[in-house]
py3Dmol code that shows the C-alpha trace and the ligand (Angstrom):
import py3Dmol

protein = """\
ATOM      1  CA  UNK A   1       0.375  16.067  19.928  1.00  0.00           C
ATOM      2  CA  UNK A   2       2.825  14.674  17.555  1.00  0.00           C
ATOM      3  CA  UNK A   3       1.150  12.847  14.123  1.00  0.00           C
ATOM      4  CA  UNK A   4       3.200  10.762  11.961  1.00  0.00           C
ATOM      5  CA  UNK A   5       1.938   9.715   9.010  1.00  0.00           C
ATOM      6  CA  UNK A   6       3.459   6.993   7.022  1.00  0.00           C
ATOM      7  CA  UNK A   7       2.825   5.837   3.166  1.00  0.00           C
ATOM      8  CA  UNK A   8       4.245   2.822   2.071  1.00  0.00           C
ATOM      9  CA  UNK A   9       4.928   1.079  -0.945  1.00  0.00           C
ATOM     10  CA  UNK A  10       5.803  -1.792  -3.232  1.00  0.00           C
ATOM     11  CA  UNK A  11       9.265  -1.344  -2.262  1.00  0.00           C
ATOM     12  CA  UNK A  12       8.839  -2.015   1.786  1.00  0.00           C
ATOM     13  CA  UNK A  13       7.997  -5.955   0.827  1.00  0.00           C
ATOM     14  CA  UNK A  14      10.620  -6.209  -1.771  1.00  0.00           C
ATOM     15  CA  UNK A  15      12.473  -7.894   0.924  1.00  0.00           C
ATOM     16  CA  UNK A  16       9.827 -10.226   1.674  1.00  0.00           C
ATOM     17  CA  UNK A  17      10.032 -11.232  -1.876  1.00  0.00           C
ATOM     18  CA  UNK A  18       7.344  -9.956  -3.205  1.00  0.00           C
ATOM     19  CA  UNK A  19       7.953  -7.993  -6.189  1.00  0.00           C
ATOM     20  CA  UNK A  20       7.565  -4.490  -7.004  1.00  0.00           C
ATOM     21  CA  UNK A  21       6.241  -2.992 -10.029  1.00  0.00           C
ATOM     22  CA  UNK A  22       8.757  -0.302 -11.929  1.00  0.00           C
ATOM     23  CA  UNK A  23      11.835  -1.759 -10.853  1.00  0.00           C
ATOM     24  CA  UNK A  24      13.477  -3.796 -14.259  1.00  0.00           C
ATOM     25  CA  UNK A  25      12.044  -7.218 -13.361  1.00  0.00           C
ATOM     26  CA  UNK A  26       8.783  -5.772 -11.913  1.00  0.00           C
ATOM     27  CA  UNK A  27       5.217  -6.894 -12.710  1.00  0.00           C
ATOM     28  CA  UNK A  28       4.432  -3.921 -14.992  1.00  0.00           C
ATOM     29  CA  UNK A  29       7.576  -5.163 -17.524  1.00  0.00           C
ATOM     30  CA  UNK A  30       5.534  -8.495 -17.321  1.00  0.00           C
ATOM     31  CA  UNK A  31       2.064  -7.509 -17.759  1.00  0.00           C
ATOM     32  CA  UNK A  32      -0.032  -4.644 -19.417  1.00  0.00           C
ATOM     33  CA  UNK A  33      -1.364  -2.667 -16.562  1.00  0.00           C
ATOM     34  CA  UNK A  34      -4.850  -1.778 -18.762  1.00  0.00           C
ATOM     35  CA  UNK A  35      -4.620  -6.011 -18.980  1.00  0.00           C
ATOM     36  CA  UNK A  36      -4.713  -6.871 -15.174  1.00  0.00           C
ATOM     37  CA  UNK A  37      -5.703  -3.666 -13.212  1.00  0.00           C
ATOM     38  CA  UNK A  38      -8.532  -2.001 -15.286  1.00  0.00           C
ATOM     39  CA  UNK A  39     -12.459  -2.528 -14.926  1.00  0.00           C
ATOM     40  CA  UNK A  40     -11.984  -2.645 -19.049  1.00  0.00           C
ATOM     41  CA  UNK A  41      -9.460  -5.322 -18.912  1.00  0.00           C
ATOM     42  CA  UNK A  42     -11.202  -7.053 -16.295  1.00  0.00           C
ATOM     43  CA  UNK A  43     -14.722  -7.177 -18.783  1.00  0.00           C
ATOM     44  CA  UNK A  44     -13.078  -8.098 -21.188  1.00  0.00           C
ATOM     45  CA  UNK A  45     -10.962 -11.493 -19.959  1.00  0.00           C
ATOM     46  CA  UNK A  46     -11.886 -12.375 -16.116  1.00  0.00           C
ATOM     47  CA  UNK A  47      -9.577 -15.156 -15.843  1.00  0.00           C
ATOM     48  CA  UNK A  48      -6.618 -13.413 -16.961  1.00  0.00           C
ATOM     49  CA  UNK A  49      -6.966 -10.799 -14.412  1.00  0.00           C
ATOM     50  CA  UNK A  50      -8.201 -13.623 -11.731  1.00  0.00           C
ATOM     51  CA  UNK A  51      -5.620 -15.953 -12.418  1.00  0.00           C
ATOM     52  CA  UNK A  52      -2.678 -12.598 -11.727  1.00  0.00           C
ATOM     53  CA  UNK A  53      -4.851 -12.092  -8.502  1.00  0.00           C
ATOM     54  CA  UNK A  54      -4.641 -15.785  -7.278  1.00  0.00           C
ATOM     55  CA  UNK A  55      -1.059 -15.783  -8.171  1.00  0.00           C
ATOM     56  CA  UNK A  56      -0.256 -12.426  -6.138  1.00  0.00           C
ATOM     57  CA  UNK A  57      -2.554 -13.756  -3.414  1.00  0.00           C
ATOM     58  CA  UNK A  58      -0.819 -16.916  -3.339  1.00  0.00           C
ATOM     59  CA  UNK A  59       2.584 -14.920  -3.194  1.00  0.00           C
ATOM     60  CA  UNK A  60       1.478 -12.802  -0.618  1.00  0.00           C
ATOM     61  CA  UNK A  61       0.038 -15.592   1.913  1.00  0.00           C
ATOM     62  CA  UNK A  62       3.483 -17.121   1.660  1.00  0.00           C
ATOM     63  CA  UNK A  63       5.265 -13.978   2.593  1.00  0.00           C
ATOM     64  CA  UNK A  64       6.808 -12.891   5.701  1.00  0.00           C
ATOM     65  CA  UNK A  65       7.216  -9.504   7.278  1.00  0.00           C
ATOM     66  CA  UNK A  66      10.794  -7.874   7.292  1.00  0.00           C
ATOM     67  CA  UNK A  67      12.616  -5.608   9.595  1.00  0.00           C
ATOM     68  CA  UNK A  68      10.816  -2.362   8.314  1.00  0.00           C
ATOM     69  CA  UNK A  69       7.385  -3.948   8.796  1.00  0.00           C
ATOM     70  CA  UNK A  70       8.135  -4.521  12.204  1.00  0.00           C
ATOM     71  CA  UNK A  71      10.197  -1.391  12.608  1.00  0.00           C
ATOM     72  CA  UNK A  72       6.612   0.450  11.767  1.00  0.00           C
ATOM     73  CA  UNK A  73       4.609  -1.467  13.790  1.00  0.00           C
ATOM     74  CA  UNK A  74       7.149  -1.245  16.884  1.00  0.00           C
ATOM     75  CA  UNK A  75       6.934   2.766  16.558  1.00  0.00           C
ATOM     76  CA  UNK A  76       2.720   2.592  16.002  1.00  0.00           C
ATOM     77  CA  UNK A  77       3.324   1.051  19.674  1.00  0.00           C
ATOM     78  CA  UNK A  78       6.180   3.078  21.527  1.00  0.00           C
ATOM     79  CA  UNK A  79       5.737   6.757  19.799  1.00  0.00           C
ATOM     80  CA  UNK A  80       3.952   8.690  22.227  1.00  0.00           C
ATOM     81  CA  UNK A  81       2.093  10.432  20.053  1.00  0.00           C
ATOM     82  CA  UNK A  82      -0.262   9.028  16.982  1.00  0.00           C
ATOM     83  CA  UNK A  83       1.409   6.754  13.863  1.00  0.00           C
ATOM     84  CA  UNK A  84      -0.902   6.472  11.308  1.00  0.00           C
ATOM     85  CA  UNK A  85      -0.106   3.954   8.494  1.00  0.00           C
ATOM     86  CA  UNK A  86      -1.297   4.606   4.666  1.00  0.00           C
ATOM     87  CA  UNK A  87      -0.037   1.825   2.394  1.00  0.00           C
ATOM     88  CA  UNK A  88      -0.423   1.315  -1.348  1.00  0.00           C
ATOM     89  CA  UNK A  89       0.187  -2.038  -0.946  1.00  0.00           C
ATOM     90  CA  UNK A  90      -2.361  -4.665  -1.571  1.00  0.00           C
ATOM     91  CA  UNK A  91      -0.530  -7.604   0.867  1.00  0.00           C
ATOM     92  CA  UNK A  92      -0.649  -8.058   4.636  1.00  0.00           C
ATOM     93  CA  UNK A  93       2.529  -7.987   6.277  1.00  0.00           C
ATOM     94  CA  UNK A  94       2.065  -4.557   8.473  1.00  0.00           C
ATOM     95  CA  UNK A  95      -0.482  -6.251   9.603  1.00  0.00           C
ATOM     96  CA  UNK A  96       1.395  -9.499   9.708  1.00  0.00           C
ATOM     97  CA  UNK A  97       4.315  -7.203  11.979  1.00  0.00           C
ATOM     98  CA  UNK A  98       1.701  -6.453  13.887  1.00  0.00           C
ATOM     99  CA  UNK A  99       0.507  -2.995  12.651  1.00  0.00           C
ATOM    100  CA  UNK A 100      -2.942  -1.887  13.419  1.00  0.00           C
ATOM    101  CA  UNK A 101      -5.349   0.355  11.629  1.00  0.00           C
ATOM    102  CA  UNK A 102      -3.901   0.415   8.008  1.00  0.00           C
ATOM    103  CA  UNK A 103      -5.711   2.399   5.951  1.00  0.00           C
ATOM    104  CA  UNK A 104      -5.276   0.154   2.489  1.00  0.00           C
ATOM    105  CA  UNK A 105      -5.589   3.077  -0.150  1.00  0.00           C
ATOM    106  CA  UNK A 106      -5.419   0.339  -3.041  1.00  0.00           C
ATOM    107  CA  UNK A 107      -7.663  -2.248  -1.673  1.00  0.00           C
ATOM    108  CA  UNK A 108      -6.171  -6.014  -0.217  1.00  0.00           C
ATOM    109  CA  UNK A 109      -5.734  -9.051  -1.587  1.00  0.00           C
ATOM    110  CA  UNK A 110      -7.397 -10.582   1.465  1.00  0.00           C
ATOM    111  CA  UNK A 111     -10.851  -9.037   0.420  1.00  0.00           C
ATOM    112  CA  UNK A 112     -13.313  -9.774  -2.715  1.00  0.00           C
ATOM    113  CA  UNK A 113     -16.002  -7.391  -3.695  1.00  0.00           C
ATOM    114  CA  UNK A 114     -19.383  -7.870  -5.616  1.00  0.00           C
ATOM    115  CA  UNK A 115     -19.298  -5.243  -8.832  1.00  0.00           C
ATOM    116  CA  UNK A 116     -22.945  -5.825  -8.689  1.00  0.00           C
ATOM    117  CA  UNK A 117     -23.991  -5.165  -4.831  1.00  0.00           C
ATOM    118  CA  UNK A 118     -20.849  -3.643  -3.201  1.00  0.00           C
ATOM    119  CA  UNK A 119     -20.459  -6.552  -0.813  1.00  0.00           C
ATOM    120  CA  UNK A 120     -17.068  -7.348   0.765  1.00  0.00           C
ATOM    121  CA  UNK A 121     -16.104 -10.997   1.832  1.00  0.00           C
ATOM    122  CA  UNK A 122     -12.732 -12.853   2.731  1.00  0.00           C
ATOM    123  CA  UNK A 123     -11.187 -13.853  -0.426  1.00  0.00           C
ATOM    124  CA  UNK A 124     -10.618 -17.792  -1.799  1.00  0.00           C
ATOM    125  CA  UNK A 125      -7.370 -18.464  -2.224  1.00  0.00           C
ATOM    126  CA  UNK A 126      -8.313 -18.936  -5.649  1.00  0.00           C
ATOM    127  CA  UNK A 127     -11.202 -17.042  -6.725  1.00  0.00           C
ATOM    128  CA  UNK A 128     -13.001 -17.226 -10.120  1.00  0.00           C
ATOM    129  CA  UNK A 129     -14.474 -16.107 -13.028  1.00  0.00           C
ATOM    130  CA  UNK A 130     -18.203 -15.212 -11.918  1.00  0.00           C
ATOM    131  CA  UNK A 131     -17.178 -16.506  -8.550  1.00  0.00           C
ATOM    132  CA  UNK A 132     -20.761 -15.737  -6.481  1.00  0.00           C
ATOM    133  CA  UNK A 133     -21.639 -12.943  -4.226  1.00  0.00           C
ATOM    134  CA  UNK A 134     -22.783 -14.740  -0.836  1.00  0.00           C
ATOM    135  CA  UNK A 135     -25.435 -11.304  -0.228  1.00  0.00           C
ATOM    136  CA  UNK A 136     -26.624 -10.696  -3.783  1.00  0.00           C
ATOM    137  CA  UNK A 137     -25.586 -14.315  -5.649  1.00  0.00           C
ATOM    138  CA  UNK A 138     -25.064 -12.290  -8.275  1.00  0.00           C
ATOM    139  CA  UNK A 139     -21.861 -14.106 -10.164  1.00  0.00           C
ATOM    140  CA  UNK A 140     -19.972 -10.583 -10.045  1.00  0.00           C
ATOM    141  CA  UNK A 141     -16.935 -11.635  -7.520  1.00  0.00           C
ATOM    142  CA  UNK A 142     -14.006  -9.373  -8.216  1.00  0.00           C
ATOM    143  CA  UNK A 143     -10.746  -9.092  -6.005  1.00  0.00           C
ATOM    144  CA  UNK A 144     -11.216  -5.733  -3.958  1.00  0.00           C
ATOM    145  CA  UNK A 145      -8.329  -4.236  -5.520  1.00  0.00           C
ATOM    146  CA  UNK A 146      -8.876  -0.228  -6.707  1.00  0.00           C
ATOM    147  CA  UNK A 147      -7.800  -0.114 -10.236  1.00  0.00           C
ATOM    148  CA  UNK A 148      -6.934   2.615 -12.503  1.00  0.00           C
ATOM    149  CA  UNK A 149      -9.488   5.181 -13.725  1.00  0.00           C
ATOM    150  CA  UNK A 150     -11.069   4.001  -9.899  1.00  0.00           C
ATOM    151  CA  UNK A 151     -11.531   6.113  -6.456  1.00  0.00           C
ATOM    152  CA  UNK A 152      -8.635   4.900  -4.230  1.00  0.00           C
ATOM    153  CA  UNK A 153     -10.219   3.770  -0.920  1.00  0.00           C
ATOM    154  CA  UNK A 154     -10.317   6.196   2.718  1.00  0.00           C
ATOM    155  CA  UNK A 155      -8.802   9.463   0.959  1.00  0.00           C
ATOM    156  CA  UNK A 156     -11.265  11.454   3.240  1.00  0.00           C
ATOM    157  CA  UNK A 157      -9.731  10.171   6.336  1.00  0.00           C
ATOM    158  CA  UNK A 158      -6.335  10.136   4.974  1.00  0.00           C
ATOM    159  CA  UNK A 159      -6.342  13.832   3.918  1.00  0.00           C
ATOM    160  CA  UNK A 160      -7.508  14.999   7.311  1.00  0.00           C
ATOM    161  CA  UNK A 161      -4.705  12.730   8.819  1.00  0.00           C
ATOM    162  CA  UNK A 162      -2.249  14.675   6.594  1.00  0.00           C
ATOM    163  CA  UNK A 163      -3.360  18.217   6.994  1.00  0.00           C
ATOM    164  CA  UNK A 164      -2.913  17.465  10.766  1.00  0.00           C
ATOM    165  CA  UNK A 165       0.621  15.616  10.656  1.00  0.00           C
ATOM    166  CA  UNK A 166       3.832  17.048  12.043  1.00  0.00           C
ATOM    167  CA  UNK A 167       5.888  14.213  10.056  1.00  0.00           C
ATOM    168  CA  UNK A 168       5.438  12.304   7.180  1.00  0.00           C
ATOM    169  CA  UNK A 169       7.167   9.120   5.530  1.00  0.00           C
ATOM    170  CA  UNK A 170       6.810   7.887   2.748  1.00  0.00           C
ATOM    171  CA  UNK A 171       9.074   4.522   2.478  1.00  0.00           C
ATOM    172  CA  UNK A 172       9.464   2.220  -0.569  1.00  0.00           C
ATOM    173  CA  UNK A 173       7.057   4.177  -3.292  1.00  0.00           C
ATOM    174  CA  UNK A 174       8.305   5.616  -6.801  1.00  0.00           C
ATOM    175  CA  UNK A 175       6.222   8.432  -6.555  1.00  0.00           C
ATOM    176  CA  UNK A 176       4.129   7.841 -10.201  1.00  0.00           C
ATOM    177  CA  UNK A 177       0.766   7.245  -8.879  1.00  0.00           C
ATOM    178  CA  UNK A 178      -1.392   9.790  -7.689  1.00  0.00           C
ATOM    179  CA  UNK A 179      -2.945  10.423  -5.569  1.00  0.00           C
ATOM    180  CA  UNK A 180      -0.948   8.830  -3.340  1.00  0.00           C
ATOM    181  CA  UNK A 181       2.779  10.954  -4.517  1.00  0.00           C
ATOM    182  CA  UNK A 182       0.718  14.312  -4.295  1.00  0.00           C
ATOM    183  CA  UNK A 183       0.934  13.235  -0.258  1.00  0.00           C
ATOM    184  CA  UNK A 184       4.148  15.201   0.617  1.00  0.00           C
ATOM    185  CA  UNK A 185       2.725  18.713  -0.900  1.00  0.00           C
ATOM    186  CA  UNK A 186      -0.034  18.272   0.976  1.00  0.00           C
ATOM    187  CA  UNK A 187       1.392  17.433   4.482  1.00  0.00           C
ATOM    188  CA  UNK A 188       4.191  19.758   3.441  1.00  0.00           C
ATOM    189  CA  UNK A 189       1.653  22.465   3.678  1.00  0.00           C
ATOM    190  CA  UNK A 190       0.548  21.673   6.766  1.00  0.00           C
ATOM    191  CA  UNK A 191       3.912  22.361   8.238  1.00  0.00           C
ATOM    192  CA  UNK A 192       5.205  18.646   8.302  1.00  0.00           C
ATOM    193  CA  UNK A 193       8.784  17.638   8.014  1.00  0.00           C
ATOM    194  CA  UNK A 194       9.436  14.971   5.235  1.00  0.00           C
ATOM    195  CA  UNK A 195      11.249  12.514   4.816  1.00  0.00           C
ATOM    196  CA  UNK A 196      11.790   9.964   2.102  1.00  0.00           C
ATOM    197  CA  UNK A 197      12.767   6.141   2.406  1.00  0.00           C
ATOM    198  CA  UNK A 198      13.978   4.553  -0.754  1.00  0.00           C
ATOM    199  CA  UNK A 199      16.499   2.838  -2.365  1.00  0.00           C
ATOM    200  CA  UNK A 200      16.763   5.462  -4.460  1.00  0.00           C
ATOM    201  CA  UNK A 201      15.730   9.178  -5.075  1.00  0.00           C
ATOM    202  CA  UNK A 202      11.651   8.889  -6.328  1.00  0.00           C
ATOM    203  CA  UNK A 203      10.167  11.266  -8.614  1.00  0.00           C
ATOM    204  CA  UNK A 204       8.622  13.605  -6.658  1.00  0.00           C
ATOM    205  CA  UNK A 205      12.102  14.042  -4.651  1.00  0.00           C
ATOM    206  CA  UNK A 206      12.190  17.480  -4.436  1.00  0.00           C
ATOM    207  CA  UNK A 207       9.652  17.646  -2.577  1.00  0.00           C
ATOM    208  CA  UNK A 208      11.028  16.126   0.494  1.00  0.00           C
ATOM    209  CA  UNK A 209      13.089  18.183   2.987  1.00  0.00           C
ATOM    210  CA  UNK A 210      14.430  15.262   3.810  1.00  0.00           C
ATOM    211  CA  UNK A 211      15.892  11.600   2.177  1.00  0.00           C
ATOM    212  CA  UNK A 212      17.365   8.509   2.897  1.00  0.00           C
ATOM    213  CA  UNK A 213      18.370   5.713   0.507  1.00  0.00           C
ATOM    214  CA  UNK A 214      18.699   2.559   1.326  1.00  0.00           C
ATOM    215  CA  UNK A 215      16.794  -0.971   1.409  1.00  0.00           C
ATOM    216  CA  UNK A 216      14.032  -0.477   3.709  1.00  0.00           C
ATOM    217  CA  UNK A 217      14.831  -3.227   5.883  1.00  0.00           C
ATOM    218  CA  UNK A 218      18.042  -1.535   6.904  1.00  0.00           C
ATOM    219  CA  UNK A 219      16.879   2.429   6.699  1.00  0.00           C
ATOM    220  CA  UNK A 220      13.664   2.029   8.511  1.00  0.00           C
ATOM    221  CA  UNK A 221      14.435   0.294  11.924  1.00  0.00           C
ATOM    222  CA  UNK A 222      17.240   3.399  12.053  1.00  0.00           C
ATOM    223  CA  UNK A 223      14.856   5.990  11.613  1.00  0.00           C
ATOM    224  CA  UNK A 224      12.223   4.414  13.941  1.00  0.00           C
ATOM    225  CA  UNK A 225      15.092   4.373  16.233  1.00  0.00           C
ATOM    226  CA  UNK A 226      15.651   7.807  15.920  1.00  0.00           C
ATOM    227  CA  UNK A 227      11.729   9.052  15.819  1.00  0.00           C
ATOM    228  CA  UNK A 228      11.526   6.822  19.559  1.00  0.00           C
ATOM    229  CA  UNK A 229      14.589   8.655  20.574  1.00  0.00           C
ATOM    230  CA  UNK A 230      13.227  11.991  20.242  1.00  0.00           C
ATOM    231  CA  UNK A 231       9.618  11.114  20.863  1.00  0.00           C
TER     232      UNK A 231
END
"""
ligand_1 = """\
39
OAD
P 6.809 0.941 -7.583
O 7.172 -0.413 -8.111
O 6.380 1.974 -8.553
O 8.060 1.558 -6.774
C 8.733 0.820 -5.803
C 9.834 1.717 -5.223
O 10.468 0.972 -4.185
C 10.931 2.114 -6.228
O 11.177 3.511 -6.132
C 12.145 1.301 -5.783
O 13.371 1.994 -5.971
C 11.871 1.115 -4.306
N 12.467 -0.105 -3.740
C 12.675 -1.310 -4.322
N 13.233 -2.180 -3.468
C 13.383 -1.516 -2.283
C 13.895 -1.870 -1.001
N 14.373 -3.089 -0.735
N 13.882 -0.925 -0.031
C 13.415 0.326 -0.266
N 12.914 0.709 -1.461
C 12.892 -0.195 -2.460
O 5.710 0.693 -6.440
P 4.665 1.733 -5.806
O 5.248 3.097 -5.729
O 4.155 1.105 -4.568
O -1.241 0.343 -7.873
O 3.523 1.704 -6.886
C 2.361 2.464 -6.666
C 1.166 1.792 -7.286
O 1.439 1.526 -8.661
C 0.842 0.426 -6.724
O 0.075 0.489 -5.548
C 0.076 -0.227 -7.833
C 0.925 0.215 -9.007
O 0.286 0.334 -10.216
C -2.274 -0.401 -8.301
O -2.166 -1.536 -8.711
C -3.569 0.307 -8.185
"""
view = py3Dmol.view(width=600, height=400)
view.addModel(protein, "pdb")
view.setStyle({"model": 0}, {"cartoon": {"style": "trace"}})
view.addModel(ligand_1, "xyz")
view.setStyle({"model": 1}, {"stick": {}})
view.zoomTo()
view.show()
């Protein structure tokens, strides 16, 4: 059976106007990423790192999906064989375009999580500093977000998902982060053609056997177009 596996990134809700991070303008030219998404910089000042939570979360409830969110999700429902979605993104609009089963690598925005206990809960709009665990009460509230020098969430289940694809995506990601740019060698291995969305060539490129620039919102819905056609 035929597996697709997509990754996503910050660029696939550019369009829904929420902003990326390494494009000039993006939120790592406005804020020190060791500042906002570090358990270090989140000991040492909890509001700061709160307060560019509550804002993103507050961006991010406002947001609507675009054309390639509901490009994906219509292809997770016609493709005859299995779509499985992989984002880095920490908002909710695949699931907003109706997407099911995304496997949120980088944690959501939607979810806070006790440092003390492990708990998970539905996020406050606003959460705060020492904001409560409802299981442990400890006051250890954090937003569920996987940080750097942290374990990004499901690899297990998204490396067996990749090692068994027959196509893989990766739409709207600069390829800096790992794990998630080491994804193409891996499905590449496997035997998987790969294809690149972007609005421009990412930095692990040449790894693709396949790209396609563009803004998502006009690329994607073509090549869902074309995946249905030959499904
Ligand atoms: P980046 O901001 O690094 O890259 C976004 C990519 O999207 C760039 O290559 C842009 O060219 C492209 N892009 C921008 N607008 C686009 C559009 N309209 N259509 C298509 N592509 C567009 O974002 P990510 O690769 O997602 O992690 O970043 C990966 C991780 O780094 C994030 O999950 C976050 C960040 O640090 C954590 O916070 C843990």
């Amino acid at each position: 059976m035929e597996k697709i596996v997509i990754l996503t990134g910050a660029g696939i809700s550019a369009e829904s106007g929420l902003g990326t991070f390494r494009d000039s303008g993006g939120l790592w030219e406005r804020h020190r990423i060791e500042d906002v998404a570090s358990p270090q910089g989140f000991a040492r000042d909890p509001g700061l790192v709160q307060r560019f939570y509550n804002a993103r979360r507050a961006a991010s409830a406002e947001a609507v999906p675009n054309p390639a969110h509901l490009a994906l999700a219509r292809l997770q429902r016609d493709f005859p064989g299995e779509v499985v979605l992989v984002t880095q993104n920490v908002d909710a609009l695949h699931e907003a375009g109706g997407a099911t089963g995304v496997l949120h690598m980088h944690g959501e925005l939607a979810s806070a999580l006790c440092a003390a206990c492990g708990h998970r809960w539905t996020a406050p709009a606003e959460m705060r500093v020492a904001e409560p665990c409802p299981a442990c009460s400890a006051p250890a509230g954090r937003p569920d977000i996987v940080w750097f020098g942290e374990m990004p969430y499901h690899m297990d289940e998204i490396l067996a998902h990749l090692e068994t694809c027959t196509c893989f995506a990766a739409i709207g990601t600069s390829g800096n982060v790992y794990p998630a740019a080491g994804f193409v060698q891996i499905a590449d291995a496997a035997g998987a053609h790969c294809v690149e969305l972007n609005l421009e060539a990412s930095s692990v490129r040449s790894d693709f056997a396949e790209a396609r620039e563009g803004r998502a919102s006009e690329i994607v819905p073509l090549w869902v177009d074309e995946m249905l056609a030959e499904g």
